[in-house]
N, C-alpha and C positions, 0 to 999 in steps of 0.2 A: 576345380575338380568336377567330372561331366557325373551326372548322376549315371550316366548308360557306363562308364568306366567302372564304379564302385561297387562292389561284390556283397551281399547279404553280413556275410564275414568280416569285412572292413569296416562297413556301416556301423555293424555292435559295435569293435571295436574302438572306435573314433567315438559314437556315445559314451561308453562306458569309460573312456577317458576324461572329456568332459565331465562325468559325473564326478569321477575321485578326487579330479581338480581342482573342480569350483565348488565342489560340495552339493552342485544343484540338482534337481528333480531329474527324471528321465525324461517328463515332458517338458522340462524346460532345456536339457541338456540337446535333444532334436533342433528345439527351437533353434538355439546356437550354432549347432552346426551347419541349420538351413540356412540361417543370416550368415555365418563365416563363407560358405562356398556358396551363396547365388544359388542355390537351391529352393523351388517353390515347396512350401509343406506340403504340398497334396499329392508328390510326385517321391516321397517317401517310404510310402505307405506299402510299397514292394519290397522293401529293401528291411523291413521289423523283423527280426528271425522272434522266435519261439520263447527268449529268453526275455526281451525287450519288452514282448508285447506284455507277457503275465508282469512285468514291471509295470509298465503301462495300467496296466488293469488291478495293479495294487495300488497303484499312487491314486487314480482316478476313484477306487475303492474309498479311499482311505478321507477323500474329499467329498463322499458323497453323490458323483458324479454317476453311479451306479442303480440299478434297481438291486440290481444283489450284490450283497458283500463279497470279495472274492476271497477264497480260502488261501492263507499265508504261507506258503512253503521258505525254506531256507535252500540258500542257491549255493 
């Protein structure tokens, strides 16, 4: 599947499959889906809608990966 085909929209969705799945992380659940379709990580990074990303920035929160903690909403 070409990254220029896949829609902001589908992208969530196909993560957030991955995640209920395997049970895994959002950042690992991207991983997956860059390795399953031949997609390079850095050609992603268009395609995070709104929901993804404060995922993103809560997992990475939650590892320290942060200078600021990021405040936890329920989705």
């Amino acid at each position: 599947m070409g990254l220029n085909i896949i829609s902001k929209e589908r992208f969530a969705l196909e993560v957030e499959n991955i995640v209920h799945e395997t049970g895994s992380t959002y950042i690992d659940a991207i991983l997956i889906y860059c390795e399953d379709n031949n997609v390079e990580i850095e050609r992603v990074g268009k395609l995070i809608n709104k929901k993804i990303k404060y995922c993103l920035e809560r997992e990475a929160s939650d590892l320290n990966m942060l200078k600021e903690k990021v405040e936890q909403l329920e989705f």
